[in-house]
C-alpha positions in Angstrom: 24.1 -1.2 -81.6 23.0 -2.1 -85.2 19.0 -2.4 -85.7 18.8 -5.2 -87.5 20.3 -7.4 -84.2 18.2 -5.1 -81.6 14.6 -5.8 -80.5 13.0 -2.9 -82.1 9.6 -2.9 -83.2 7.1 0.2 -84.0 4.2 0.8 -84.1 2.1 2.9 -87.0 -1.1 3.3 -84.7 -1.7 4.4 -81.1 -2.3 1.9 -78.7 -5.5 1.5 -77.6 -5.0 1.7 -73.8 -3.3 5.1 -74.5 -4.3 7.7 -73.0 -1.8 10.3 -72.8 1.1 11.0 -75.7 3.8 10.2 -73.6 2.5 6.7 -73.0 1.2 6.4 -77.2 4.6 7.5 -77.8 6.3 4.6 -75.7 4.6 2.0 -76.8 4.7 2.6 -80.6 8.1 3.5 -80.4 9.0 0.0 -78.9 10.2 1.7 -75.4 7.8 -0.4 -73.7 5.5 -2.9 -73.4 1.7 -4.1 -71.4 2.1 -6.6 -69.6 -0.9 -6.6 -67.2 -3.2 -3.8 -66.2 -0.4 -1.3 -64.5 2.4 -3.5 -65.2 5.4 -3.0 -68.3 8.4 -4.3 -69.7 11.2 -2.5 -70.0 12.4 -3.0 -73.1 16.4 -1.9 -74.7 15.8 1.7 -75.5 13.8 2.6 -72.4 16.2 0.4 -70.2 19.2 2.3 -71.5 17.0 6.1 -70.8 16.4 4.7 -67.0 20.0 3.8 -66.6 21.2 7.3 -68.0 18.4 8.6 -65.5 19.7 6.3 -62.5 23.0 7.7 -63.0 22.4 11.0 -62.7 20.5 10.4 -60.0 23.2 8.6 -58.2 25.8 10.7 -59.0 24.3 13.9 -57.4 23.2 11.7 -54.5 26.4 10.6 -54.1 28.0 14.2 -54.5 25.6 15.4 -51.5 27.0 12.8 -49.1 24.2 9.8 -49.4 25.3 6.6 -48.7 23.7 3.9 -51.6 22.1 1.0 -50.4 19.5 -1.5 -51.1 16.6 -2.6 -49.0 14.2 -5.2 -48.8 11.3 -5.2 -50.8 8.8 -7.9 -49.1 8.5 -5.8 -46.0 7.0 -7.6 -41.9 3.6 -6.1 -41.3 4.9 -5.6 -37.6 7.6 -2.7 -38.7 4.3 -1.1 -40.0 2.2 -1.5 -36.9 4.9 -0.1 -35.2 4.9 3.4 -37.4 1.1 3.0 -37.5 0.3 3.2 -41.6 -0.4 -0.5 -42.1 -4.0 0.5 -41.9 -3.8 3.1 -43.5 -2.4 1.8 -46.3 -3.9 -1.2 -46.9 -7.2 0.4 -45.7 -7.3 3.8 -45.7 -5.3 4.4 -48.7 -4.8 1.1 -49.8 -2.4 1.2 -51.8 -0.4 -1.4 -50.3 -0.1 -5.2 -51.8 -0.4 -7.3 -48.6 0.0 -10.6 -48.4 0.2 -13.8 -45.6 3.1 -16.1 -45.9 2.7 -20.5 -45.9 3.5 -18.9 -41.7 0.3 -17.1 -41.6 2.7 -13.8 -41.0 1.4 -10.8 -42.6 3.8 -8.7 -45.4 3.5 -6.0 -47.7 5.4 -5.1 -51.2 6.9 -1.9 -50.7 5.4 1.3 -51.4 7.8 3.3 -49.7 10.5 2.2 -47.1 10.5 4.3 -44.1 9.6 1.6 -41.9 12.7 -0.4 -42.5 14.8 2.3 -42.9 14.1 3.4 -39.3 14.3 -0.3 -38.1 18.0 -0.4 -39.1 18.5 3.1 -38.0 17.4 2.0 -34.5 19.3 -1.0 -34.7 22.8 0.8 -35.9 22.7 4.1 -34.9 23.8 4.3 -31.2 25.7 7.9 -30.9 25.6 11.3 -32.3 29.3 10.7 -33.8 27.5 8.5 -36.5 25.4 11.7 -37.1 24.8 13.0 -39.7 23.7 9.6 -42.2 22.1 9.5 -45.4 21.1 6.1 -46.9 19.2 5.7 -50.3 18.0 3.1 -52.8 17.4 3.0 -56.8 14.8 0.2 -56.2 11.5 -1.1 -57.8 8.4 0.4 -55.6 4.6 -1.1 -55.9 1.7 0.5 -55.5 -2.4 -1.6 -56.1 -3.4 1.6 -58.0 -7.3 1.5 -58.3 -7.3 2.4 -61.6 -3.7 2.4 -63.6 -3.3 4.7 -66.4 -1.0 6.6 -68.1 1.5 4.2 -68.6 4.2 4.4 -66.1 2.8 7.7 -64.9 0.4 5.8 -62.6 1.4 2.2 -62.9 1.3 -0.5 -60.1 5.3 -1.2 -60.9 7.6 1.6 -61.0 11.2 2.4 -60.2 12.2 5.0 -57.6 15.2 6.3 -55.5 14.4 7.2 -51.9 16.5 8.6 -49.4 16.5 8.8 -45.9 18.7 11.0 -43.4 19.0 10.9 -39.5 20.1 14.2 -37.7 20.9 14.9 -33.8 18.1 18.3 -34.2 16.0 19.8 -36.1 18.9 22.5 -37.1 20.9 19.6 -39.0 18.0 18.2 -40.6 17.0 21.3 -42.3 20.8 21.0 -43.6 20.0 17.5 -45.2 17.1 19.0 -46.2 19.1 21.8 -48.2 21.2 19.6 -49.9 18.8 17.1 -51.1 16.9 20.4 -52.6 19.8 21.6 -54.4 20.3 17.6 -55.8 17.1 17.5 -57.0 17.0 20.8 -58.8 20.2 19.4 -60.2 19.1 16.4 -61.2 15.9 17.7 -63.1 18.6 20.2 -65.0 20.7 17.8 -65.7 18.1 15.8 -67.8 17.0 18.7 -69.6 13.8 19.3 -68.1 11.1 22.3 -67.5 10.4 22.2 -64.0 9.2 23.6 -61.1 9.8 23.1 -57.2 6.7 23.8 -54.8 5.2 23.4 -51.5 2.9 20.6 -50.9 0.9 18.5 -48.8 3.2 15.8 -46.9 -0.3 12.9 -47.3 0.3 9.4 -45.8 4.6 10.2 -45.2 3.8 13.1 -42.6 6.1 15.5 -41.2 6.2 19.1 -40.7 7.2 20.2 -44.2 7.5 19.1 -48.2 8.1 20.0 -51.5 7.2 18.7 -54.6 9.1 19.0 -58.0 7.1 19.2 -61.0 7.9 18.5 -64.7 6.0 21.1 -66.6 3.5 19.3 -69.5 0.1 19.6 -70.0 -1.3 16.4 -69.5 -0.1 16.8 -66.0 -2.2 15.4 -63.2 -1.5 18.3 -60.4 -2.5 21.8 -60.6 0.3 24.0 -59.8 -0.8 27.3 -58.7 2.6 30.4 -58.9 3.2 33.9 -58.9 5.0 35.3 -61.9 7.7 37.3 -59.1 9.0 33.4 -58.4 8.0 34.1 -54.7 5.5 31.5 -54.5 4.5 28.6 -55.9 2.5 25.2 -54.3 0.5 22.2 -55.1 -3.4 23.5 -55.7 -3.4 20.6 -52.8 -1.3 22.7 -50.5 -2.1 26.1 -51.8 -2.9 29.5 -49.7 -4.3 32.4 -51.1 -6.5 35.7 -50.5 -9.8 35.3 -51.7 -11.8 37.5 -53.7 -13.1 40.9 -51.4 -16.7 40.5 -49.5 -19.4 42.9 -50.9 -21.3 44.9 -48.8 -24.3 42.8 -47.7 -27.6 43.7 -49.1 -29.5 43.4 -45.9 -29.7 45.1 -42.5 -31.9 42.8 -40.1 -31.9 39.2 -39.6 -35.3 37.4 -41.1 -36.4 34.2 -43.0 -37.6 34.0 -46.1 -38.7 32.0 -48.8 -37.0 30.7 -51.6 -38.3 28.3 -53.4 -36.5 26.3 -56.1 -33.2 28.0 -54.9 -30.8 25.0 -53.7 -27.9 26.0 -55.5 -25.6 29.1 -54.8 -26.4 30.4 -57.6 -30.1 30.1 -57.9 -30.1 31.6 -54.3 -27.7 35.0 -55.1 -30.6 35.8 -58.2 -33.6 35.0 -56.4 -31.7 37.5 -53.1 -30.5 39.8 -55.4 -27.0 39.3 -53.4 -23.0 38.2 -54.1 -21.8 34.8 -53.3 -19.6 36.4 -50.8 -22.4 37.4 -49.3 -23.5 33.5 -48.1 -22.7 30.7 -45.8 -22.7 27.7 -47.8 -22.9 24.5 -45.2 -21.5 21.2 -46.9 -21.7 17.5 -45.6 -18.6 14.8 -45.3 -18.8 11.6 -44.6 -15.8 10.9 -42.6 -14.5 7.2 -41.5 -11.8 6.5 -38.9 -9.5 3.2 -39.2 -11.6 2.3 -35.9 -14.4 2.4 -38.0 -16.4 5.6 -36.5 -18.7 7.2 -39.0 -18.4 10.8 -38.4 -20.7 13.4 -39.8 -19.1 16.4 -40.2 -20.8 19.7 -41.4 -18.3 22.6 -43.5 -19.2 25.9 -43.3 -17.9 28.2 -45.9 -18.1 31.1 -48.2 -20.5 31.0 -51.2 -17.8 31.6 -53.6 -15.5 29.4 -52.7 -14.7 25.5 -52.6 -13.8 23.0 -50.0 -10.0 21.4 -50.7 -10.5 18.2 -49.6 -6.9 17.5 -48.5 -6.5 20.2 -46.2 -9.8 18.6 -44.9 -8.5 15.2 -44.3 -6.0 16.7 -42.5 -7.9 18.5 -39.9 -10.2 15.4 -39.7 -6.5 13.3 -39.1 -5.5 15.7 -36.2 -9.1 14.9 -34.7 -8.7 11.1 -35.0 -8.0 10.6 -31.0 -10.9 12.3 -30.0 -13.1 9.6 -32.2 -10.9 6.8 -30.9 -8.9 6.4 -34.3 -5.7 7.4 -35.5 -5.9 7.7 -39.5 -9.0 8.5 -41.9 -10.2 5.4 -43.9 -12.6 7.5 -46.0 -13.6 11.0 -46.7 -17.0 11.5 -49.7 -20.1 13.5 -49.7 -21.9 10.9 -48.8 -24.9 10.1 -51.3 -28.8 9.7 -50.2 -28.3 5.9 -49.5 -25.3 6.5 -47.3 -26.9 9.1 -45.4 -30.2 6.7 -44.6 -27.4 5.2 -42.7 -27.4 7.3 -39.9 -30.1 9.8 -40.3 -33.3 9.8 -38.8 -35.4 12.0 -41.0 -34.3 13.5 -44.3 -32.0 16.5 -44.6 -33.4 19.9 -46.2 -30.4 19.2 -49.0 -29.7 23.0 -50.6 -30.8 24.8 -47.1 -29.1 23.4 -44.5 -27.6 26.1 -41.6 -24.7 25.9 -40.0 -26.8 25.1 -36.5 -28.2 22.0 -38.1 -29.6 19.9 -35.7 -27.9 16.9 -33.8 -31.3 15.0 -33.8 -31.1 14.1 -36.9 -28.7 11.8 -36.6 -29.7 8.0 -35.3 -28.7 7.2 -32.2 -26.0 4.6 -31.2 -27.3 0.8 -31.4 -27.2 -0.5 -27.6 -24.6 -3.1 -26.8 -25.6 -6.7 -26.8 -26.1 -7.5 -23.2 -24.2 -10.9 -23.7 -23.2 -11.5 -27.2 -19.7 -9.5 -26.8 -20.7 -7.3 -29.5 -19.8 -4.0 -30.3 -22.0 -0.7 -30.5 -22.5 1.0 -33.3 -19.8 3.0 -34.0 -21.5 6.2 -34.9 -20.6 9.8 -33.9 -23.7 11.1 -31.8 -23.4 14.9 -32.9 -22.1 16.3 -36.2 -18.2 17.7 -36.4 -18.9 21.4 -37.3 -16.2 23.4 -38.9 -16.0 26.8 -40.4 -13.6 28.1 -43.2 -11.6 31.2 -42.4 -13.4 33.3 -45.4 -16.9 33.5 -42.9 -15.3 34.6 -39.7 -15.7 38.4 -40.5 -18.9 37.6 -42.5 -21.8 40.4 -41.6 -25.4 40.0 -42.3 -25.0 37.4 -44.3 -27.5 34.5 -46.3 -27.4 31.2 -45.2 -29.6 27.9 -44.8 -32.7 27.7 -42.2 -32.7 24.0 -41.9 -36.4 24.2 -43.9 -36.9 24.0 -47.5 -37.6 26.6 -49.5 -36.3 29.0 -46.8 -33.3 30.9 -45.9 -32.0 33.6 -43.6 -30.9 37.0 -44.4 -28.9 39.5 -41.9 -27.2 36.3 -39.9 -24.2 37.0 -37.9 -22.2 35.0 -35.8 -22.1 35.2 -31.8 -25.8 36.3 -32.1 -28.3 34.3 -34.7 -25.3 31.4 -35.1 -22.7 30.2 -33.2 -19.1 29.9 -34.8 -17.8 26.5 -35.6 -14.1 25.9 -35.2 -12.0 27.5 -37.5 -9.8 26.2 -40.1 -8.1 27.3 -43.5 -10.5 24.5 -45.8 -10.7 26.5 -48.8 -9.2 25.6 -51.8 -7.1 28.5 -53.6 -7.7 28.8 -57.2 -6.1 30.8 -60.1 -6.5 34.6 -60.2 -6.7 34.6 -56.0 -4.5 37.5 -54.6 -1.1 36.0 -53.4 -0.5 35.9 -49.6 3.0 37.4 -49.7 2.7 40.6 -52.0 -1.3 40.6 -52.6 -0.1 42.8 -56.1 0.6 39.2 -57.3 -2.6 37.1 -58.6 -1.9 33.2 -58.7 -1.2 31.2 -62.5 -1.8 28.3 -63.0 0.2 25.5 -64.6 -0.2 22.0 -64.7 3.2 19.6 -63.9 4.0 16.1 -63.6 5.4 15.1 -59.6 8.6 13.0 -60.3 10.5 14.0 -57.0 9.1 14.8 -53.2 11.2 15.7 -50.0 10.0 15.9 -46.8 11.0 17.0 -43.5 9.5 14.1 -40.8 10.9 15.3 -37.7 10.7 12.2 -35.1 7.7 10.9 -36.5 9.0 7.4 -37.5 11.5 7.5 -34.5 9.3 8.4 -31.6 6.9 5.7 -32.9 9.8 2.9 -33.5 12.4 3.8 -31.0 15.0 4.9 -33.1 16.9 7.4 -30.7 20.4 8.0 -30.2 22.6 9.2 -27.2 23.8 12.8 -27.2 26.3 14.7 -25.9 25.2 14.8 -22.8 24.4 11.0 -22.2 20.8 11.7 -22.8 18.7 9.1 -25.4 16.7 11.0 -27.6 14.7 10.4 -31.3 16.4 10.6 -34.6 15.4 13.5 -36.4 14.3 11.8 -40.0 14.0 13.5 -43.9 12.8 11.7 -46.6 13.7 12.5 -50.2 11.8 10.2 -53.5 12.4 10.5 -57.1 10.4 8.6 -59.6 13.2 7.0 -61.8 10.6 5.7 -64.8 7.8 8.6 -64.2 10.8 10.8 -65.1 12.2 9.1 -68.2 7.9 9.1 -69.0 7.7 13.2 -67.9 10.8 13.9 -70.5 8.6 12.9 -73.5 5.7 14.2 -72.0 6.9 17.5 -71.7 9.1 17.5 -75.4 7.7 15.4 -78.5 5.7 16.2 -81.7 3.7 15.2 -84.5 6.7 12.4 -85.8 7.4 11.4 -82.4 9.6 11.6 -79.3 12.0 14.1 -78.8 14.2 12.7 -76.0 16.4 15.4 -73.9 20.6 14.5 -75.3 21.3 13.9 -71.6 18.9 11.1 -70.9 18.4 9.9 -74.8 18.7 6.0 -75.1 21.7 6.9 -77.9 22.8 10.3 -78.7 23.1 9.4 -82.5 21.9 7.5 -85.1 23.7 6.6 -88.8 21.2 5.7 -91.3 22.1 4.1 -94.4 18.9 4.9 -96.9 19.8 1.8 -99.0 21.9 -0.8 -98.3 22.5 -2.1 -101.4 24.8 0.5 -101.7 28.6 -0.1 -100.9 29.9 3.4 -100.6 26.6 4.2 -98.5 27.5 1.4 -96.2 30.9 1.6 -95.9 30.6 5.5 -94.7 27.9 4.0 -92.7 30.1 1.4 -91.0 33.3 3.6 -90.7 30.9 6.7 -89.0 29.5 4.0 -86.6 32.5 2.8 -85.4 33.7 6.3 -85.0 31.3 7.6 -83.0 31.1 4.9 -80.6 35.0 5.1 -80.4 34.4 9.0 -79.6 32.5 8.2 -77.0 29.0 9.0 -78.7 26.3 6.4 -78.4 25.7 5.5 -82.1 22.7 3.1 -83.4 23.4 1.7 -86.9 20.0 1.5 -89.0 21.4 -1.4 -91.4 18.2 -2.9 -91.9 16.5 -3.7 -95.6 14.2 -1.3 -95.1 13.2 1.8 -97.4 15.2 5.1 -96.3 11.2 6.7 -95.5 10.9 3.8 -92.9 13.8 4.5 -91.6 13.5 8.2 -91.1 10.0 7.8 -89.7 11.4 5.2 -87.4 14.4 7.6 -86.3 12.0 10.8 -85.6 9.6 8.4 -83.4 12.1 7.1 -81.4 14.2 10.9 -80.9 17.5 9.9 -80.8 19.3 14.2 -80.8 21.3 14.0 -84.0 20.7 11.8 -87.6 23.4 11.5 -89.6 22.2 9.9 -93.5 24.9 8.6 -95.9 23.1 9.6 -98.6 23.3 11.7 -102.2 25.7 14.4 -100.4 28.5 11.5 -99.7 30.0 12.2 -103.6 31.0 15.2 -102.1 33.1 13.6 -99.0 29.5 14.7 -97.0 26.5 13.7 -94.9 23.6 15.1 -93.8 23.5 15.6 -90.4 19.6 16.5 -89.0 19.1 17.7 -85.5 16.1 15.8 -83.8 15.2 19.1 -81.4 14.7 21.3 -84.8 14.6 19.1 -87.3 17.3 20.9 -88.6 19.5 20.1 -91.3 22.6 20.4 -92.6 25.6 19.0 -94.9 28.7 17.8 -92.8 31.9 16.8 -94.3 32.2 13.5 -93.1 35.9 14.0 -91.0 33.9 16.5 -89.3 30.9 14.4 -87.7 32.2 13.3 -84.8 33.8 16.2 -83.8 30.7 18.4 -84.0 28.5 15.8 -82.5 30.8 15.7 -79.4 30.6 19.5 -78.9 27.0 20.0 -79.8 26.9 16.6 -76.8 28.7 18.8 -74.7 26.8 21.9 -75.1 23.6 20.1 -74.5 24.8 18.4 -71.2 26.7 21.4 -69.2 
């Protein structure tokens, strides 16, 4: 492709919606372009890196035994009730554009497609000689982000490939499991990327098990927390660890005292003279159900450590039936207005104890006798929960539910009674590692661009999608699912590789591999080698731009390092000498080439780069 017939602007300054270099980087090098708040053009180069990505995508799928596809995607509100998430994503989450036809029937714009998916399973899939199946899409996804950034990191528009395979057991299922893991580690080394596969949270998808892959970069949004053996690594969402030891308590017998001016953890351990490990810390949620019960609920934990509020929703999600809900509309520590709400009397904020008493909260409003209406939908008694770091806690500090005093020498079973226990804290860098506790966690921060997940019979149990075995019996499809972000990959590749002059693109995923500049083209001998290199190269087999614009050569050289094609090749002062200079994009660099030997250096320095 010659520039000077190509739609190829750049930029000299950042944008100012930029936040990130990846996304400054994009836009100024004319890869893409704002169109609305979340949403981007495409433009030539970056459609040409997403097709490179697409096809490597596709070819590994295609190699594990998928089945390509492409489904719908204005998606029926009812295939949604049926799984249960159309709350929960247009309310809970709500991350889901809904809409009501000129029919007054409810859709949605796809955010994901396991809904439809299962639909046609259930409608196609009669025996287990069908078995084993695994469909997938490259297919444009859409998500109403509350607040897109990053370009198409976090955009409302994006490109994805899902997959979805349907098993006979569990046993075959972790099979299709394997294989799409070994894809996707193939696919991420394939377009020359840093990355890292680790356990996470399965969120609004579900299932028994996932993992995440994350593109190494800094500007990553997840925390990645690993040991340096390679025998663990996880989401900071998802992550288990062993906390810090517990220091021998200070104090023998139980007694209140007071501490004024000491609602902090830390103003609390000075004034006590005691560790953080020491303490009881109790912390209030606010917790909503799609049915719209407004559940206090009162955490328990060590001094030292932090709540993960994922593994909390969670917990709260299991509990949904015993509130009347099924899914979690809202999780905050609610704020002194929101806690008028459904208090009665003001909480002693900084000394609260795990026994905090039920009375404060406001009771129900009665029924209308006659107007139909509903009570209030308030939950009469807190939800108390304990973390697992206070179980073996002795003699330890806590709240006394009256300010400016606390307890000393507590234990549980005998001053306080032991909430339920669940793992609620979050694990941090530097914690001991569960499986060899010589480890200590690092930390790293990555960029998700592919997650699998094991569903089980989630989606079939709730939609009917069973088959008949062996035996004659029907029984549920057992389901995987398996995303990779097409455009938050081609994004993560300059993310995690450019530098001061601009992108440096990865050979295997690079919108060209090579590009013949021509510093002035006024001259006929430059142009001519020019012209003869181009045609060449593309002849070769080696995606060649042709910079044949009336620019000056600096221009064109600035304009070649921002947009990181792998190899320049300049028909400049060396060419009296049957030579070019040849500069290597990775490196920057350089060296003289006779010109008969260009093209085939470029094609083994090509293949070296993509093995």
């Amino acid at each position: 492709m010659r520039l000077s017939q190509m739609l190829f602007v750049t930029l000299r300054e950042d944008p100012t919606d930029a936040e990130i270099p990846s996304h400054k980087l994009l836009v100024r090098a004319g890869y893409i372009r704002r169109i609305g708040s979340g949403i981007y053009a495409y433009l030539p180069l970056m459609w040409r890196v997403l097709q490179k990505v697409s096809q490597i995508v596709r070819e590994e799928m295609n190699a594990a035994g998928a089945q390509e596809c492409l489904l719908p995607q204005m998606q029926p509100a009812e295939l949604w009730r049926e799984s249960g998430r159309w709350d929960t994503y247009t309310k809970a989450e709500g991350i889901m554009f809904a809409l009501i036809d000129r029919q007054q029937r409810e859709v949605g714009l796809g955010p994901t497609h396991e809904e439809v998916i299962t639909a046609i399973a259930r409608d196609m899939v009669r025996s287990y000689r069908q078995l084993p199946l695994n469909l997938y899409q490259i297919q444009t996804k859409f998500r109403d982000e509350i607040r897109p950034r990053f370009g198409l990191m976090r955009g409302r528009e994006f490109i994805m490939k899902d997959a979805y395979s349907f098993d006979a057991d569990e046993a075959g299922m972790k099979v299709s499991y394997q294989k799409m893991n070994q894809a996707y580690h193939n696919i991420l080394r394939r377009s020359g990327l840093e990355f890292r596969a680790v356990d996470a949270d399965s969120g609004a998808i579900g299932g028994s098990g996932s993992q995440e892959f994350m593109v190494l970069a800094e500007a990553g949004e997840d925390e990645i927390l690993y040991t340096d053996d390679g025998q663990y690594a996880a989401n900071v969402e998802k992550a288990t660890s062993l906390p810090p030891d517990v220091e021998p308590s200070p104090f023998a017998s139980y007694e209140k005292r007071e501490t004024p001016g000491t609602e902090t953890i830390a103003k609390v351990c000075d004034f006590l003279k005691c560790s953080p490990t020491n303490l009881v810390k109790n912390v209030l949620y606010q917790a909503v159900y799609d049915n719209g019960m407004v559940v206090p609920v009162l955490i328990s934990i060590r001094g030292d450590q932090d709540v993960n509020e994922v593994k909390l929703q969670n917990e709260l999600v299991k509990l949904a039936s015993q509130y009347g809900g099924k899914a979690v509309i809202g999780l905050t520590v609610p704020d002194a207005e929101t806690q008028q709400k459904w208090l009665s009397k003001p909480l002693p904020l900084g000394y609260i104890a795990p026994d905090l008493a039920n009375s404060y909260l406001k009771p129900p409003a009665p029924k209308p006798l006659d107007t139909g209406g509903s009570p209030n939908l308030q939950a009469v008694k807190f939800l108390r929960l304990a973390d697992r770091t206070v179980v073996d806690l002795k003699n330890f500090v806590t709240g006394s539910n009256e300010s400016g005093f606390h307890v000393v020498g507590a234990n549980w079973g005998k001053e306080f009674e032991l909430p339920q226990v669940v793992d609620l804290r979050k694990a941090k860098a530097d914690d001991r590692a569960l499986h060899d506790p010589t480890q200590t966690l690092k930390t790293a921060r990555g960029i998700e661009i592919g997650h699998i997940f094991q569903l089980g019979t989630k989606y079939s149990t709730a939609m009917g999608a069973t088959y008949t075995n062996e035996q004659g019996e029907e029984v549920p499809l057992v389901m995987g699912c398996y995303g990779v972000g097409v455009s938050r990959l081609a994004q993560a590749a300059v993310e995690q590789s450019y530098d001061k002059d601009g992108i440096i693109f990865p050979v295997a995923i690079a919108p060209y591999h090579a590009i013949v500049v021509i510093p002035n083209v006024a001259d006929s001998n430059q142009v001519a080698a020019a012209e003869k290199l181009y045609n060449e190269l593309n002849q070769a087999g080696i995606e060649t731009l042709l910079d044949d614009r009336n620019e000056r050569a600096g221009v064109k050289f600035k304009d070649a390092d921002l947009i990181g094609i792998p190899y320049r090749i300049v028909t400049g002062k060396s060419l009296k000498d049957g030579k070019v200079e040849v500069v290597k994009r990775a490196d920057k660099a350089v060296q003289e080439m006779a010109i008969d030997k260009v093209v085939s250096t470029l094609k083994q320095w090509i293949e070296d780069a993509t093995k």
